[in-house]
Structures are given as C-alpha cells and as structure tokens.
C-alpha positions as CSV (number, residue, x, y, z in Angstrom):
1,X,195.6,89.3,163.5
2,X,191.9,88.8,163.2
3,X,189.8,89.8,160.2
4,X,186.2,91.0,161.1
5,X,183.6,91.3,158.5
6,X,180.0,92.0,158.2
7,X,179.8,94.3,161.0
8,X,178.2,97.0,159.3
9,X,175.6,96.5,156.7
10,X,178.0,98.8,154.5
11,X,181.6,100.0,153.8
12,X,183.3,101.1,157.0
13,X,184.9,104.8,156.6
14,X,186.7,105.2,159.8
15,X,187.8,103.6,162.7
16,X,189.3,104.1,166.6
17,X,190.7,102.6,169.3
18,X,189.9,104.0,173.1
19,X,192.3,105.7,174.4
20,X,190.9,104.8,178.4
21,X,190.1,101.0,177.3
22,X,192.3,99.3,175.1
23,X,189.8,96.6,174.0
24,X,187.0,99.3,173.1
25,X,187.1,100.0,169.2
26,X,184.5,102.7,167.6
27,X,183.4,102.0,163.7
28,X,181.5,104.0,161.5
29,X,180.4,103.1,158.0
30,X,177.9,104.5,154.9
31,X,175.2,102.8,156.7
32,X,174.9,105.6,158.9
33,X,175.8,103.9,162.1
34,X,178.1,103.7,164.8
35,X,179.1,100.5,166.3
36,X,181.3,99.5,169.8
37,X,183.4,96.4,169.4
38,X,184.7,94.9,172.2
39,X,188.3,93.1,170.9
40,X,187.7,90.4,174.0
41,X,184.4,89.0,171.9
42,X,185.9,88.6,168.6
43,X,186.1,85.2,167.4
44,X,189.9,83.7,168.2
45,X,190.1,82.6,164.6
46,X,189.1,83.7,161.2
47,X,185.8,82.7,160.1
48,X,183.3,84.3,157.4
49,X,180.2,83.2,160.1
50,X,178.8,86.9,160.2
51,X,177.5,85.6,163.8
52,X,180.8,85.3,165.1
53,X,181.8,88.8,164.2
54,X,178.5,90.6,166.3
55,X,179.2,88.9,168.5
56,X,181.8,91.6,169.6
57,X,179.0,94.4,168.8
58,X,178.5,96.0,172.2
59,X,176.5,98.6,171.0
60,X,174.8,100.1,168.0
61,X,174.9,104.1,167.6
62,X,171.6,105.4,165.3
63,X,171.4,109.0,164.7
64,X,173.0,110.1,161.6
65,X,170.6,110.4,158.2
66,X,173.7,109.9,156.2
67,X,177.3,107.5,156.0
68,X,179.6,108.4,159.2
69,X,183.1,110.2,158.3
70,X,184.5,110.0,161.4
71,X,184.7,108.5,164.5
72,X,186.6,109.4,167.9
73,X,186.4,108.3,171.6
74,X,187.0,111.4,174.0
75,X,190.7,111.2,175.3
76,X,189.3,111.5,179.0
77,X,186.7,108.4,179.1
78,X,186.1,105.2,176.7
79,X,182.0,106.1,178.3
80,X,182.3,109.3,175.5
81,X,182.4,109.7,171.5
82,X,181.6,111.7,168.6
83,X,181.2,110.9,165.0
84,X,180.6,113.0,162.4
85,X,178.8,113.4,159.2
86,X,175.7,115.1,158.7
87,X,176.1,116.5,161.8
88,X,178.6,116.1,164.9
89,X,176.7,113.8,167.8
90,X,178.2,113.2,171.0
91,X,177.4,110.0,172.3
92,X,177.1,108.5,176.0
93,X,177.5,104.5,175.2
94,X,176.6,103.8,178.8
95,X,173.3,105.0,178.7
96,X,170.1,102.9,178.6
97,X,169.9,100.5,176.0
98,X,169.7,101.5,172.0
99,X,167.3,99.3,170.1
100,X,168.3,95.9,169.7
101,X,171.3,94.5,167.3
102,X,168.4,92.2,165.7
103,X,166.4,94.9,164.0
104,X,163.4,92.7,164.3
105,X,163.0,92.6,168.2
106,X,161.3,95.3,169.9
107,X,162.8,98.6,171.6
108,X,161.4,98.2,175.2
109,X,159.2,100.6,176.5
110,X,160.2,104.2,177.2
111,X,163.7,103.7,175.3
112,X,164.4,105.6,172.0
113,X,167.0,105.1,169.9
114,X,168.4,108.8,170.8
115,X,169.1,107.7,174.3
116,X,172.5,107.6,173.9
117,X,173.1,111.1,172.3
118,X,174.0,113.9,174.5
119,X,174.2,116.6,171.7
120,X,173.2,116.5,168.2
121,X,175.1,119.6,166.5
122,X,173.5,120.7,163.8
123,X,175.0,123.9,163.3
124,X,177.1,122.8,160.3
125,X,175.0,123.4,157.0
126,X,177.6,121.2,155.4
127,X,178.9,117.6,156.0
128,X,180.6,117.5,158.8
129,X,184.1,116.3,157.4
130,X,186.5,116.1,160.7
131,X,186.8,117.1,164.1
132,X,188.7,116.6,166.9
133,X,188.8,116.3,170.8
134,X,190.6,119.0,172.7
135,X,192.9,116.4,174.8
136,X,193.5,119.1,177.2
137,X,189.9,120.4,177.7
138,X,187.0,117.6,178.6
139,X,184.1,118.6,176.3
140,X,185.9,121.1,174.1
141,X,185.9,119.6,170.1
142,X,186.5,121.3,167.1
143,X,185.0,120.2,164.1
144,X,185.1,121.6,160.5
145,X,183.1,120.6,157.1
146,X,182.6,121.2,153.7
147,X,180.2,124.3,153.9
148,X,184.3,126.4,154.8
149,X,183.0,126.7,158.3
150,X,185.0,125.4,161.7
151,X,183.2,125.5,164.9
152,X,185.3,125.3,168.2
C-alpha cells in the first residue's frame, strides 16, 4: 500500500479508478480541482516529500468555482470523465495541455485552461450532488442535486 499526500491543496471528497486503464485514478477535492494520477509514477515507498507525490499528477482539471463531489471516468474510455459540483463538466484529459502543475509558469499561447472541457452543464440551479454514467449508452449520464431536480 502506498499513502499519497499533498496532491490537492485541500481535502479530497471523492475518488475513481478507470475502468479502461487500471493505473488511471481521478481525484477531486474542496479545492475545486480535478487531478489524473497515474499509479506507475507514485513513489515505491512512503515518504511525506510532497514532490514525490506530483510526481504521479498527469493532469490538472480547472473548471469548477466550488469543491468537487464527485468524480467518475466514463465506462467506455479512461480518455473521458465527469465530476460534479457546481455544475456537471465532462472532461477530454487528452486534449491540449491545461495550465501547468507549477501555478507560476506560464499557460502557452493559445491554450486555456477550459481546453479540456467538452460540456459544462449548468442546467442544475443547485449543487450538483451525484451522477452517473449510463454503462450501456456512451455519452448518456444522469445526474441529480440538491435543487430536487434529476437530469438524464
């Protein structure tokens, strides 16, 4: 077993495995980001070096205003996943580059930090507080939140 810490800047609320890559894990936390850890990356022992742990930080997700509930890769590609929160955004982690782990170097030119969202759904007025992947149907979710509404 292997502890990581420090990969969010905050408390991690949810967490999930690929189900098309077995070393692809999806966090998300009250820091409002998403992260990809690749399991190969993490340091063989335990060790508090923070360093160690991003090391297995493959990407960072930015688009939620507020902490991410939940987190789910799509059951047909470990390229796809949502999170939820203040909204439901489906993700492409493939796509472009996102700004940079080190907040302090630059996002290259013509990149945003949205490239990787393919749809931001905003249709809740609530929190988004869980959805799901229709493992039957690519691209069908439903997702429910505190404002008593479900949208399929």
């Amino acid at each position: 077993m292997r502890i990581v810490r420090e990969v969010h800047a905050s408390d991690i609320n949810t967490v999930d495995w690929s189900y098309q890559n077995e070393n692809l894990i999806a966090t998300g936390s009250n820091d409002a980001t998403v992260k990809i850890l690749d399991i190969r990356k993490l340091p063989s022992e335990q060790t508090s070096d923070a360093t160690a742990a991003q090391s297995a930080v493959t990407c960072t997700l930015r688009g939620h205003k507020a902490k991410v509930q939940s987190v789910k890769f799509s059951p047909f590609s470990s390229r796809y996943l949502a999170s939820s929160g203040d909204s439901l955004i489906l993700w492409d982690i493939e796509a472009g580059n996102l700004k940079p782990e080190n907040d302090h170097e630059e996002i290259k030119q013509g990149q945003s930090p949205e490239d990787h969202v393919i749809l931001d759904h905003i249709g809740h007025i609530g929190t988004v507080s869980d959805f799901d992947w229709n493992h039957l149907s690519p691209w069908t979710l439903v997702s429910a939140s505190d404002d008593s509404e479900s949208f399929v």
